[in-house]
DRENDO-1510 file (C-alpha; in Angstrom, 1 decimal, always signed):
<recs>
REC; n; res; u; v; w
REC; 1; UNK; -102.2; -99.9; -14.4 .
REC; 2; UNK; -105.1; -101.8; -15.2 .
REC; 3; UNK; -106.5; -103.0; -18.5 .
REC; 4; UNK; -109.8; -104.1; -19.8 .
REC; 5; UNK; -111.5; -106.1; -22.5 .
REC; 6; UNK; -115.2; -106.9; -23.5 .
REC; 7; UNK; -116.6; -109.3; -25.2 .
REC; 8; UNK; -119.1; -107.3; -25.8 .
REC; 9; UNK; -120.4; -103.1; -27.4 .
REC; 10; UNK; -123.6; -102.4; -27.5 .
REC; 11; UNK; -125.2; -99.5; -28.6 .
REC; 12; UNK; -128.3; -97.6; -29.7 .
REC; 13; UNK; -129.7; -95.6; -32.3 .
REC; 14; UNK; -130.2; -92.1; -31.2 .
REC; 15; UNK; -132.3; -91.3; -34.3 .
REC; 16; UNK; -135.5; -92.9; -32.6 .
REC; 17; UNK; -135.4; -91.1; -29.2 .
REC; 18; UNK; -138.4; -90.0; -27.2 .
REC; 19; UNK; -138.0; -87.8; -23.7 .
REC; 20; UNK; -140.0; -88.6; -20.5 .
REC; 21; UNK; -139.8; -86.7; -17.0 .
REC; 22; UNK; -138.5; -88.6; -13.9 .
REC; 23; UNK; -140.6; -86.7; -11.6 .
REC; 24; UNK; -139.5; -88.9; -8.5 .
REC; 25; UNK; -136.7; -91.4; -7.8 .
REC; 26; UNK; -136.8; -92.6; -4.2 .
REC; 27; UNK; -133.7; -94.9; -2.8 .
REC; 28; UNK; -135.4; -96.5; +0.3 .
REC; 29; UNK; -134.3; -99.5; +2.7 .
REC; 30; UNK; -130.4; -98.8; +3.4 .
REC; 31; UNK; -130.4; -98.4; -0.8 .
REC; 32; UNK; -131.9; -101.8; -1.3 .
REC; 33; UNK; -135.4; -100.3; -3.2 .
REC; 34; UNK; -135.6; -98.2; -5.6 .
REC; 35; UNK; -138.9; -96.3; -6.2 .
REC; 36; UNK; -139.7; -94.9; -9.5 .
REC; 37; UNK; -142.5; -92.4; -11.2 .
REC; 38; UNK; -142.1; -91.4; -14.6 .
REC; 39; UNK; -144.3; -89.5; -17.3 .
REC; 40; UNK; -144.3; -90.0; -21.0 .
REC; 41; UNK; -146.4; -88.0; -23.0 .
REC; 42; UNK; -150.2; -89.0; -21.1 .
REC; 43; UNK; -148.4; -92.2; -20.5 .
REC; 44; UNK; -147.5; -92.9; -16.2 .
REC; 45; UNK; -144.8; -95.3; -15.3 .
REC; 46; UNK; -144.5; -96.5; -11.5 .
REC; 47; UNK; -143.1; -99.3; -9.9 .
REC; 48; UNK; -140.5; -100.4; -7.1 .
REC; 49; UNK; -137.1; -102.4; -8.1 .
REC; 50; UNK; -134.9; -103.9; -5.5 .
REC; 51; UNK; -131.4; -104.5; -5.6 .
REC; 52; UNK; -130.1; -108.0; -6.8 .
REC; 53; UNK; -126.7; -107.7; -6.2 .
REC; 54; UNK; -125.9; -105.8; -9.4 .
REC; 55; UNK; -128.5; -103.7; -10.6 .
REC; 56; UNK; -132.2; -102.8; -9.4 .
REC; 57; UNK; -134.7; -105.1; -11.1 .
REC; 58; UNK; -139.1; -104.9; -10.8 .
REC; 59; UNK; -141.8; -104.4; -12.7 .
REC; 60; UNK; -143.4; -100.4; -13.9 .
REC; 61; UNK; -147.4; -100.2; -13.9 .
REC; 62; UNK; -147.7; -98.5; -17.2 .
REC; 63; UNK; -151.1; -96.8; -17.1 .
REC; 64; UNK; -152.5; -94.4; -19.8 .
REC; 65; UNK; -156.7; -93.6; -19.3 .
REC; 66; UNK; -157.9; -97.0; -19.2 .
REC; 67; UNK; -155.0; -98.7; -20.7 .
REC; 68; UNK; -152.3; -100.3; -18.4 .
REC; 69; UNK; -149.4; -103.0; -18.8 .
REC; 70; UNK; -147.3; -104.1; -16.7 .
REC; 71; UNK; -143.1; -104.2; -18.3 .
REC; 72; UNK; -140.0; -105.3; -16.5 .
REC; 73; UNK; -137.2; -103.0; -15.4 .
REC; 74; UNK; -134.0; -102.5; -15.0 .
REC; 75; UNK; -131.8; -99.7; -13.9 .
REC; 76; UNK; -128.2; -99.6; -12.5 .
REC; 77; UNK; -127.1; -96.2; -10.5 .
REC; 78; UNK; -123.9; -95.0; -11.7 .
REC; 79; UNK; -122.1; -92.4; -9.2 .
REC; 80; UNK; -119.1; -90.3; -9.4 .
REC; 81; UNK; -117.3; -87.7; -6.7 .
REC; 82; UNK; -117.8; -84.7; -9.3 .
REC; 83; UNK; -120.9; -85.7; -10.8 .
REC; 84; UNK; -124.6; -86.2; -10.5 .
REC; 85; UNK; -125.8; -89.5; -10.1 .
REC; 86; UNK; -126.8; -91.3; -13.2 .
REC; 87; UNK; -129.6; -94.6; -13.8 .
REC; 88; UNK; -128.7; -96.3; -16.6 .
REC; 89; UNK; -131.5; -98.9; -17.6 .
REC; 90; UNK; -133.8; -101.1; -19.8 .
REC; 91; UNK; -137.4; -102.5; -19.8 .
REC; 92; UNK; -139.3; -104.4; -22.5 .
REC; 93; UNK; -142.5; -103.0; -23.5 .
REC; 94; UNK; -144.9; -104.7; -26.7 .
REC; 95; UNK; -141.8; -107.2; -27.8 .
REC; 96; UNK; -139.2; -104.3; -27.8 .
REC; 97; UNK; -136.6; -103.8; -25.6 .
REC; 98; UNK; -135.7; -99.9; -24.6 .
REC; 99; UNK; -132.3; -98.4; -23.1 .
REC; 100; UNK; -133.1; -95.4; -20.8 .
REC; 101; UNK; -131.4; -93.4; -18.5 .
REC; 102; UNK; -132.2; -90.2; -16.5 .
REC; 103; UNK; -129.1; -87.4; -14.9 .
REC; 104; UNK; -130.6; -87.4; -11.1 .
REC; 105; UNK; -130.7; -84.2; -9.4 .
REC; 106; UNK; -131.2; -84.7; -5.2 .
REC; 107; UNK; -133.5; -82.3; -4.0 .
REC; 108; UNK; -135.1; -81.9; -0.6 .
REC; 109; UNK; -138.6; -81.9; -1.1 .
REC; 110; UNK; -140.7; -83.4; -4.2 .
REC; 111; UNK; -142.9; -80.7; -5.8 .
REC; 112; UNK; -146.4; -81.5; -5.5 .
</recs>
């Protein structure tokens, strides 16, 4: 048997939720990189996080027209033996920190 404890339960308000599309996620380099391109709304997020140890941590190149920022990134990839894999992370974008995560789906080929 094992038992756990935390110190710590964190959770977030699903009242304020916006959807995205992962249109690519790319594990590269024996699983040390992990390349990402999402879309929200006109709004493109891509960037490359590498693997610390624990999690996958970078920096997204948010671009919208003319308007860009750059936002840090995190993302941990959660796997089960009956289940798709799942990224679980954060990024801080304008002061605000955001929890995200996307159900991955392996495909051959990306669409084009």
């Amino acid at each position: 048997m094992e038992r756990f404890v935390s110190d710590k339960v964190v959770w977030v308000m699903t009242s304020a939720t916006d959807d995205g599309q992962l249109e690519r996620a790319i594990l590269r380099n024996d699983c040390q990189e992990l390349a990402l391109d999402i879309t929200f709304q006109s709004w493109r997020y891509a960037g490359v996080l590498h693997w610390d140890g624990h999690e996958f941590a970078g920096t997204c190149l948010c671009r919208c027209g003319a308007e860009q920022a750059t936002v840090p990134l995190r993302a941990t990839l959660y796997t089960a033996r009956n289940a798709p894999p799942l990224l679980f992370g954060s990024w801080i974008e304008d002061g605000e920190e955001y929890h995200w995560w996307a159900q991955l789906e392996k495909v051959e080929r990306f669409e084009e």
